[in-house]
TORKOL-4160 file (C-alpha; in steps of 0.2 Angstrom, whole numbers, padded with zeros to 4 digits, m for minus):
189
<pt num="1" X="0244" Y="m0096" Z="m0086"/>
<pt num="2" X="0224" Y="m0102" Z="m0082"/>
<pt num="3" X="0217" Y="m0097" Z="m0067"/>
<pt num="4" X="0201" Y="m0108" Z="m0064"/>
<pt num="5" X="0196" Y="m0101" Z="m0048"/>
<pt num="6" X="0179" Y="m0109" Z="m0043"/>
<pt num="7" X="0164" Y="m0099" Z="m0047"/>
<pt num="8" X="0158" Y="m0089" Z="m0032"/>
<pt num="9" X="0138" Y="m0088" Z="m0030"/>
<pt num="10" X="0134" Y="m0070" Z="m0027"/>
<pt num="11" X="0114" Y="m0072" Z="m0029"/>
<pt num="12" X="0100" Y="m0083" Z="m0024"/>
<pt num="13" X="0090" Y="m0083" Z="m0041"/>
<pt num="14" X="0086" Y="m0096" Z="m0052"/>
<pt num="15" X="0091" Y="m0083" Z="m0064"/>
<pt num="16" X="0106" Y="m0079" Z="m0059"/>
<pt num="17" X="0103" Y="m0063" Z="m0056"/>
<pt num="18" X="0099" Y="m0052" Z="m0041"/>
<pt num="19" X="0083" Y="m0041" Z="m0038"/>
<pt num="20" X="0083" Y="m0028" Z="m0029"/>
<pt num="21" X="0071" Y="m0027" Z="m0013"/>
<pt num="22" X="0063" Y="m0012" Z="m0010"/>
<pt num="23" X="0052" Y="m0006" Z="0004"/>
<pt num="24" X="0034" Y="m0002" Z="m0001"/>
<pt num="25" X="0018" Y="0006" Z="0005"/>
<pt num="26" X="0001" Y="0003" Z="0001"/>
<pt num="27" X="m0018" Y="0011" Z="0008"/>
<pt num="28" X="m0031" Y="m0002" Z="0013"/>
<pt num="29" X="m0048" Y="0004" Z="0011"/>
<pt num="30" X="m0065" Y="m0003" Z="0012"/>
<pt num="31" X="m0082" Y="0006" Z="0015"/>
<pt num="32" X="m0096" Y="m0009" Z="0008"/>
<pt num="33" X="m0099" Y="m0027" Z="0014"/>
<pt num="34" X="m0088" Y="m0034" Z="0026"/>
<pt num="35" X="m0075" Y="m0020" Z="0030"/>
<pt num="36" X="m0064" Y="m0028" Z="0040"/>
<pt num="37" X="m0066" Y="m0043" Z="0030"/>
<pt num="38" X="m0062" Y="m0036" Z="0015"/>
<pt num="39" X="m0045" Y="m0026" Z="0020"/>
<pt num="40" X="m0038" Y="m0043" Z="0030"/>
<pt num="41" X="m0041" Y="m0052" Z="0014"/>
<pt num="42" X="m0032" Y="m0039" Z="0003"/>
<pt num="43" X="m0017" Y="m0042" Z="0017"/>
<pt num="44" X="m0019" Y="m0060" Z="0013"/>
<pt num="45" X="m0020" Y="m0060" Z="m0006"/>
<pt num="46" X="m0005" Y="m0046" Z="m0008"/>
<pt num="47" X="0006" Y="m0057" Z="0000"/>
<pt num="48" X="0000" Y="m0073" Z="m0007"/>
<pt num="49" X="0010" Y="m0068" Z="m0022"/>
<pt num="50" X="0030" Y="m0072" Z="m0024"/>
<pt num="51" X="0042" Y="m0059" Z="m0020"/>
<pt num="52" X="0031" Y="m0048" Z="m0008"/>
<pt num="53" X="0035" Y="m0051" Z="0012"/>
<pt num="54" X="0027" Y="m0042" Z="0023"/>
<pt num="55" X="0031" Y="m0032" Z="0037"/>
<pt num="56" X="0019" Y="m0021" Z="0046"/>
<pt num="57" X="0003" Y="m0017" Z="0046"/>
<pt num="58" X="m0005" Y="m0002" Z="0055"/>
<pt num="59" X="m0023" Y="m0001" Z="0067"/>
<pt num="60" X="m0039" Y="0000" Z="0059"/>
<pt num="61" X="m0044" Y="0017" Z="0056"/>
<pt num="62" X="m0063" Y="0023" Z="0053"/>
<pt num="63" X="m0063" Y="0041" Z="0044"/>
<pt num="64" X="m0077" Y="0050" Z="0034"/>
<pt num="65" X="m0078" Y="0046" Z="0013"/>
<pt num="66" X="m0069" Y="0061" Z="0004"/>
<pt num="67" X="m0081" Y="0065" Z="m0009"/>
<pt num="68" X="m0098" Y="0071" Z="m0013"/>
<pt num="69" X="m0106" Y="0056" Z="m0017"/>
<pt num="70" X="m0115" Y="0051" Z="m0002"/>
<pt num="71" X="m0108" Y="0034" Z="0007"/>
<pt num="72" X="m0103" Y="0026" Z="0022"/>
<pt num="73" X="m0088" Y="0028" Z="0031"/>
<pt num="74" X="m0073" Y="0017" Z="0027"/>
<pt num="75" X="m0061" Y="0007" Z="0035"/>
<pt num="76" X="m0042" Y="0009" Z="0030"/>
<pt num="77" X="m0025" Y="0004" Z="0035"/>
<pt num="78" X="m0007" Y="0005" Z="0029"/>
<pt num="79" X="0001" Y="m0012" Z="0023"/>
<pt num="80" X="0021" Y="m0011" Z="0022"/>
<pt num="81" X="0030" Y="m0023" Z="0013"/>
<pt num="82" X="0047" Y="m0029" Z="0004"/>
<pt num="83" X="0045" Y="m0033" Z="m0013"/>
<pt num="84" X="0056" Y="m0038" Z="m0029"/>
<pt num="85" X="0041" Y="m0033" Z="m0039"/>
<pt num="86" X="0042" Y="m0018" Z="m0050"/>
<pt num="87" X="0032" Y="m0001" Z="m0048"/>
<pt num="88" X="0020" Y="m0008" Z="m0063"/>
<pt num="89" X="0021" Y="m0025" Z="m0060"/>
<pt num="90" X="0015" Y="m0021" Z="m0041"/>
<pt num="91" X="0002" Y="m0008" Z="m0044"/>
<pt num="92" X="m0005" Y="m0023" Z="m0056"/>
<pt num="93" X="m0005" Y="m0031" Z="m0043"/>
<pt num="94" X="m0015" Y="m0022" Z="m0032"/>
<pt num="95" X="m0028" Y="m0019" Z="m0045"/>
<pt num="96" X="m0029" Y="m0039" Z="m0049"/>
<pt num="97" X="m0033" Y="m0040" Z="m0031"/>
<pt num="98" X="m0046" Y="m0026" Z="m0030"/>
<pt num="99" X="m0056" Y="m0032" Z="m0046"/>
<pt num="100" X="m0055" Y="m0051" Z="m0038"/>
<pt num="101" X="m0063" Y="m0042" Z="m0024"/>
<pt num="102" X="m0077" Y="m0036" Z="m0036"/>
<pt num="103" X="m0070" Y="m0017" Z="m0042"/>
<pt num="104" X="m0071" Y="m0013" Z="m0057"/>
<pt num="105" X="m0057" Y="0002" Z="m0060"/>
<pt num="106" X="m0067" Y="0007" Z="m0077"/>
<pt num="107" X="m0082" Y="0010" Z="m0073"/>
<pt num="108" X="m0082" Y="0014" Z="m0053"/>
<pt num="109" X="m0090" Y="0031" Z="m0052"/>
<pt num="110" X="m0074" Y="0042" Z="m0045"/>
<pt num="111" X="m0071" Y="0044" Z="m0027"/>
<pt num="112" X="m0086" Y="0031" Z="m0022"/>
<pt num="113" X="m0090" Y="0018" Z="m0013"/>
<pt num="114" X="m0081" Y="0005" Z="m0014"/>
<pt num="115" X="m0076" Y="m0016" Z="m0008"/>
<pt num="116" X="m0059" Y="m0013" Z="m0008"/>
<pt num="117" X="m0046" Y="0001" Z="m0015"/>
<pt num="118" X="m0027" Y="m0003" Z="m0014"/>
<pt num="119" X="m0015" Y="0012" Z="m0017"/>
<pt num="120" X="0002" Y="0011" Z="m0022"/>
<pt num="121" X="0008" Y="0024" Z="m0008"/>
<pt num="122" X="0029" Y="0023" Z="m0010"/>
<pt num="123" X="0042" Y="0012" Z="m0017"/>
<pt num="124" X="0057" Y="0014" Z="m0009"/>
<pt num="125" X="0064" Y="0031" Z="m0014"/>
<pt num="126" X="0057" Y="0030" Z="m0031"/>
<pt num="127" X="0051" Y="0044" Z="m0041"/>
<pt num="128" X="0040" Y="0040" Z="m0056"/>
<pt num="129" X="0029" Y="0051" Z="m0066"/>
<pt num="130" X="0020" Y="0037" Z="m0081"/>
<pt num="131" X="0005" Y="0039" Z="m0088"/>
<pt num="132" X="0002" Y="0021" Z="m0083"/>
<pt num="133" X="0010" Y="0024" Z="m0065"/>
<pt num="134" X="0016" Y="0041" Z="m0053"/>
<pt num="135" X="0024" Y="0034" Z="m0036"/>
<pt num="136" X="0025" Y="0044" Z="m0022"/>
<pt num="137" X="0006" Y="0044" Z="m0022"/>
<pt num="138" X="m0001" Y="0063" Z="m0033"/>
<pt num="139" X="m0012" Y="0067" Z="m0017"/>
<pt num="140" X="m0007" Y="0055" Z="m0001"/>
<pt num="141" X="0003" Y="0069" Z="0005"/>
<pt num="142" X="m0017" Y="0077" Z="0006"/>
<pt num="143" X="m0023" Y="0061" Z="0018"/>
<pt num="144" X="m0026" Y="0059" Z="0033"/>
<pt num="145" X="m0033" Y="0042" Z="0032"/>
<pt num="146" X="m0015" Y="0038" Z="0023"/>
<pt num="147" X="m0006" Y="0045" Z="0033"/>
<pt num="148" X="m0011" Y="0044" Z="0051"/>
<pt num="149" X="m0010" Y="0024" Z="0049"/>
<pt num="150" X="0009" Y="0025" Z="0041"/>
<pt num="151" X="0014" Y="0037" Z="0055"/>
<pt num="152" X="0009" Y="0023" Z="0068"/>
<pt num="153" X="0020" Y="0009" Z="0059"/>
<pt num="154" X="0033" Y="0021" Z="0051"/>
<pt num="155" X="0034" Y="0038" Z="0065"/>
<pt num="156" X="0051" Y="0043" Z="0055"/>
<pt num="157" X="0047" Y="0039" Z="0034"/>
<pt num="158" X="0048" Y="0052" Z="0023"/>
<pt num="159" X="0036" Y="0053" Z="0007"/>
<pt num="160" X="0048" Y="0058" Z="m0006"/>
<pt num="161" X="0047" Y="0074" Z="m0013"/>
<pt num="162" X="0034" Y="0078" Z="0000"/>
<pt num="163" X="0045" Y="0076" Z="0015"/>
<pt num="164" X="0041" Y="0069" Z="0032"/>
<pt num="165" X="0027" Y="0061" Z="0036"/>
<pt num="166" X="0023" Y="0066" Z="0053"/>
<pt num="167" X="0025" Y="0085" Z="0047"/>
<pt num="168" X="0013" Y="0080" Z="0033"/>
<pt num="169" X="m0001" Y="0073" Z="0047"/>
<pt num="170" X="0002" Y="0089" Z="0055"/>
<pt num="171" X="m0004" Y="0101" Z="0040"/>
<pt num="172" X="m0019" Y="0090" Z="0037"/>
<pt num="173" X="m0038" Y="0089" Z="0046"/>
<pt num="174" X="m0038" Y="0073" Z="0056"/>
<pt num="175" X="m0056" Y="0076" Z="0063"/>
<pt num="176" X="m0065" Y="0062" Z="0053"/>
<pt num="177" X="m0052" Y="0049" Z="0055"/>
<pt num="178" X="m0053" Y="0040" Z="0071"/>
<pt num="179" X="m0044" Y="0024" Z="0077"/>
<pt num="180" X="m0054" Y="0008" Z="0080"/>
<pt num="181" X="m0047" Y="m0002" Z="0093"/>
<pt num="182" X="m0059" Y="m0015" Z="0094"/>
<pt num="183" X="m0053" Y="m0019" Z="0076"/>
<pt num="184" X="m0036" Y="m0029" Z="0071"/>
<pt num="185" X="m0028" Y="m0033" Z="0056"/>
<pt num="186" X="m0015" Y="m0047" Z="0052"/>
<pt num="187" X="0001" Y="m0051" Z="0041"/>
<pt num="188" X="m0002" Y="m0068" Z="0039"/>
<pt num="189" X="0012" Y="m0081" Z="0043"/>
């Protein structure tokens, strides 16, 4: 005996096959040119590829440069998203958007000034130690200026292997990061 049941759709690929969403995090910041400018267009071009949405972005924040080199302040914010990107193919991402914003990741001096920096932050609960990719973020659980801005659009999210983020902001020196009201950024529609 046959059985020719009709086929039931179980994706919404032209593939025919599901990808997972997973929930992301990414640090915006900016300290030459434009600031604001330059972290609104960052939203803009992150979400202007397929398979990233997305869904909050934090206030503006001001804080101080962490290095030596002498610079001005920066600008930075927390984008959240859902995305069916990979960890690779979304860190690519973020770096094709920073060079079209004119960095240059081989031969930026380290920890200066800079247009535009995008940092993968988190993907979903994954844990991955690559030479070409370590998500959670090696030092975000040491930054205020990450995570002051997540705690505001995320109070409950945990950083794996860190643990939560409001316990992290506690142990960290918040003096140079300061909220900037008069500032707004935009997921676009």
């Amino acid at each position: 005996m046959n059985d020719f049941s009709p086929a039931v759709e179980t994706d919404d690929s032209l593939s025919g096959q599901l990808k997972p969403i997973r929930r992301a995090v990414l640090s915006l910041g900016s300290n030459q040119g434009d600031r604001l400018s330059n972290l609104q267009n960052a939203i803009d071009s992150m979400l202007d590829a397929p398979g990233i949405w997305g869904v909050a972005v934090s206030p503006v924040y001001e804080t101080e440069p962490v290095s030596e080199i002498e610079q001005d302040d920066f600008l930075n914010a927390v984008l959240i998203v859902d995305t069916e990107m990979s960890g690779k193919t979304l860190l690519e991402r973020c770096h094709a958007v920073e060079e079209a914003y004119g960095r240059g990741r081989m031969y930026e001096e380290r920890r200066g000034p800079r247009r535009l920096d995008i940092d993968l932050i988190r993907l979903a609960d994954r844990v991955l130690d690559d030479p070409a990719i370590t998500i959670p973020h090696p030092r975000a659980h040491e930054r205020a200026f990450v995570l002051q801005p997540w705690y505001d659009v995320e109070p409950d999210a945990e950083l794996p292997r860190r643990g939560r983020v409001a316990d992290l902001l506690a142990s960290v020196d918040t003096s140079g990061v300061r909220r900037r009201g008069d500032l707004e950024l935009e997921i676009p529609a």
